[in-house]
C-alpha positions in Angstrom: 84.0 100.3 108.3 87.5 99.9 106.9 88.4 99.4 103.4 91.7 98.6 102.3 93.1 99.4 99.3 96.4 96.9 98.2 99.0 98.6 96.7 101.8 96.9 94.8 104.6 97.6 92.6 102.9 97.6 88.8 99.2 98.2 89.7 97.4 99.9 87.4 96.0 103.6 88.4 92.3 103.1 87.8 91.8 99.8 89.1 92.4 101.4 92.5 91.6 104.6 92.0 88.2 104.3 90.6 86.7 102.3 93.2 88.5 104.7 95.8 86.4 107.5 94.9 83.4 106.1 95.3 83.5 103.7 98.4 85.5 106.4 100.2 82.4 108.7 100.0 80.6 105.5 101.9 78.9 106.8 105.2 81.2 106.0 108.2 84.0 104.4 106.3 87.3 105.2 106.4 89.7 103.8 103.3 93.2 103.3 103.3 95.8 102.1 101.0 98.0 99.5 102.3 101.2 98.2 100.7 104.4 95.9 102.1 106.0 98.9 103.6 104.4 102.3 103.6 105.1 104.9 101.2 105.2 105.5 97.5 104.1 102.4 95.4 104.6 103.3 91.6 102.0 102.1 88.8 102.5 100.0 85.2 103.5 103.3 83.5 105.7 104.2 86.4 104.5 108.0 85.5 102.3 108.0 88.9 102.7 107.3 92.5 100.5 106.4 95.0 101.0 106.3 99.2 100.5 104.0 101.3 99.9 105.0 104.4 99.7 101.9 106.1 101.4 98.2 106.3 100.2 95.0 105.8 100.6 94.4 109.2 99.4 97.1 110.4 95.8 96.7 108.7 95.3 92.9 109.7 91.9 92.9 109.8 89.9 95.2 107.1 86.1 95.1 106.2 86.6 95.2 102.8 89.4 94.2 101.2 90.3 95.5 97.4 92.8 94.1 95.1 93.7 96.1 92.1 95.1 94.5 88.9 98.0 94.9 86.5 101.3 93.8 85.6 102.5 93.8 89.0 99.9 91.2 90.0 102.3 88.3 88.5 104.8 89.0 91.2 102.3 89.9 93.3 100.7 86.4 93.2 103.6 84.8 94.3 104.5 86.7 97.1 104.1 85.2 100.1 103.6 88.1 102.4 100.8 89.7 100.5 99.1 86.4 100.1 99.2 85.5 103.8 97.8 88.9 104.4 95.2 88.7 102.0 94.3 85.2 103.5 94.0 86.5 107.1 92.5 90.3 106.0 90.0 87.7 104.2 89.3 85.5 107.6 87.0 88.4 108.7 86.6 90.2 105.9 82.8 91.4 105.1 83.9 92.2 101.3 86.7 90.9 99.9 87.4 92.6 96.2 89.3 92.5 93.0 89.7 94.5 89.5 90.9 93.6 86.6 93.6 90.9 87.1 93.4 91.6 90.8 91.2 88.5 90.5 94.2 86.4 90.3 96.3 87.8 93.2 92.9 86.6 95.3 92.7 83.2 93.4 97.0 82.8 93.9 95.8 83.3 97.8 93.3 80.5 97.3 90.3 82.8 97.7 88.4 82.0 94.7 89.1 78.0 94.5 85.4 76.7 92.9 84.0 80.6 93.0 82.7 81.8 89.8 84.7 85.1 89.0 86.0 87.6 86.3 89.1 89.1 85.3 90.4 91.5 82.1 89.2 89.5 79.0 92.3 88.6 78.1 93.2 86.7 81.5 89.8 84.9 81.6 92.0 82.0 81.1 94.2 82.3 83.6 91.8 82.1 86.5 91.4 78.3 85.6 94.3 76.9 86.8 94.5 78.4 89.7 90.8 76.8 90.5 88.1 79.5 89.8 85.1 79.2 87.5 86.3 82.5 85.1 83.2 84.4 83.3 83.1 87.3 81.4 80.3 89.5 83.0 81.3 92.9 84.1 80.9 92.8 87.9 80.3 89.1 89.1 78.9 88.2 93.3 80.1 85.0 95.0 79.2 85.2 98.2 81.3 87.9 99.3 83.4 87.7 96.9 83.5 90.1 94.1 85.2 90.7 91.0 85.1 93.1 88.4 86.8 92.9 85.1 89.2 95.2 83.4 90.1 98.3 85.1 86.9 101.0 84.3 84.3 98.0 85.5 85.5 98.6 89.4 83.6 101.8 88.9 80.5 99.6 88.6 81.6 96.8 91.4 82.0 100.1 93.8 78.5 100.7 92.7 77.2 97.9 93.3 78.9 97.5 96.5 77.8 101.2 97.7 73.8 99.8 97.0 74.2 96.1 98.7 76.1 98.1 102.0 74.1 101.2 102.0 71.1 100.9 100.0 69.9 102.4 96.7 69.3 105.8 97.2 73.0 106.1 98.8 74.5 104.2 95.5 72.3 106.5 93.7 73.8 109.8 95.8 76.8 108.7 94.9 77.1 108.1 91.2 75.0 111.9 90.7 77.4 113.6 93.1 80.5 111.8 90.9 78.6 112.3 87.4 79.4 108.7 86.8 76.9 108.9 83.3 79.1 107.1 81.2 78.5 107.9 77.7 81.7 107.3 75.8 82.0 108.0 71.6 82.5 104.3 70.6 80.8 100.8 71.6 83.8 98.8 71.8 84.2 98.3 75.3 84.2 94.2 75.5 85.5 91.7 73.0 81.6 90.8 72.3 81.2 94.6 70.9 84.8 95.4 69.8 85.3 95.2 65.8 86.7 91.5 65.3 89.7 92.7 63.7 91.3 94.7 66.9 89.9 92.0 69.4 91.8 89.2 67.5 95.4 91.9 67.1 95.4 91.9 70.7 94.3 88.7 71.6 97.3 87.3 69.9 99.8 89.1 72.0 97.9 89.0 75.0 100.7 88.3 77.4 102.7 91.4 76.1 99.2 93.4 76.4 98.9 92.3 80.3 102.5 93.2 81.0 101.9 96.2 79.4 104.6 95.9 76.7 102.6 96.5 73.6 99.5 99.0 74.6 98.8 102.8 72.6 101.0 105.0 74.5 103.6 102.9 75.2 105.8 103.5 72.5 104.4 99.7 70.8 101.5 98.6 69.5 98.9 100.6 67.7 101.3 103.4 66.5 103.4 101.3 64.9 100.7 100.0 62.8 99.0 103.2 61.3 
């Protein structure tokens, strides 16, 4: 089994890595990381770099096929070569994936026209337009289409991938030999949790937040507001 991992200028680290680590460890697999032309494909910090070892071209026809999110995916949702791959790579495809706002690289292919799918809460929105039915659960099926929402949650799609392709006790092997025990200080991890006050700061510049313009760390955002 092949599993493809897109690469593109602007993805964000997790989205792809996360998943990686997990469905890489799936029995008989082998994962690769596929990009326009190989070689190094920086992320939205541009602090890490990631290789692709592989063309488009030359992985036409992977079994699962994962699309990572971030800023990138704008530019990435209009390219015409990716999104002819991704619509042949899709033709036989047994999985085809996203993270995060990965979902709308697969909707921008036409992928998810009248699927129900998910995204990063703050691009929810944007799935409408281009014809999918957006929720807000974590991990969401559609036949074999599966989307997780922002970045940490492909950690759970890859789980729940590893369980439907392997079974249980293999999904299970998996997240004890990771430690994937997820037990993090606060409970603020969804816009339904989160105290209303943050949720509604960064809803309101959510289009500098998804181009990662105004995020802690950046230099914006939450330092300047102490």
């Amino acid at each position: 089994m092949r599993i493809a991992v897109l690469l593109y200028d602007r993805f964000t680290a997790l989205d792809a890595v996360g998943p990686y680590e997990l469905l890489a460890r799936l029995p008989g697999s082998e994962c690769v990381f596929v990009a326009k032309e190989t070689g190094a494909v920086r992320n939205d910090q541009g602090t890490l770099a990631l290789r692709a070892d592989r063309s488009l071209a030359e992985v036409p026809d992977p079994d699962i096929v994962l699309v990572p999110g971030g800023p990138g995916s704008r530019e990435a949702m209009a390219d015409p070569e990716i999104l002819d791959w991704l619509r042949d790579a899709d033709a036989s495809s047994t999985w085809t994936t996203s993270v995060c706002t990965g979902s709308l690289v697969l909707a921008g292919a036409g992928l998810l026209s009248g699927r129900r799918a998910t995204s990063h809460w703050l691009a929810l929105d944007e799935l409408v337009p281009l014809g999918a039915e957006p929720t807000g659960e974590r991990v969401v099926f559609d036949g074999k289409y599966v989307t997780a929402a922002g970045v940490s949650a492909g950690i759970d799609m890859a789980l729940h991938l590893l369980g439907r392709i392997a079974g249980d006790a293999t999904a299970q092997t998996v997240q004890l030999l990771t430690e994937y025990d997820p037990q993090p200080p606060y409970d603020a991890g969804s816009p339904d949790k989160a105290p209303a006050a943050i949720v509604s700061r960064w809803r309101d510049r959510a289009e500098r937040v998804l181009a990662r313009e105004d995020l802690p760390g950046s230099g914006a955002g939450v330092t300047s507001r102490r």
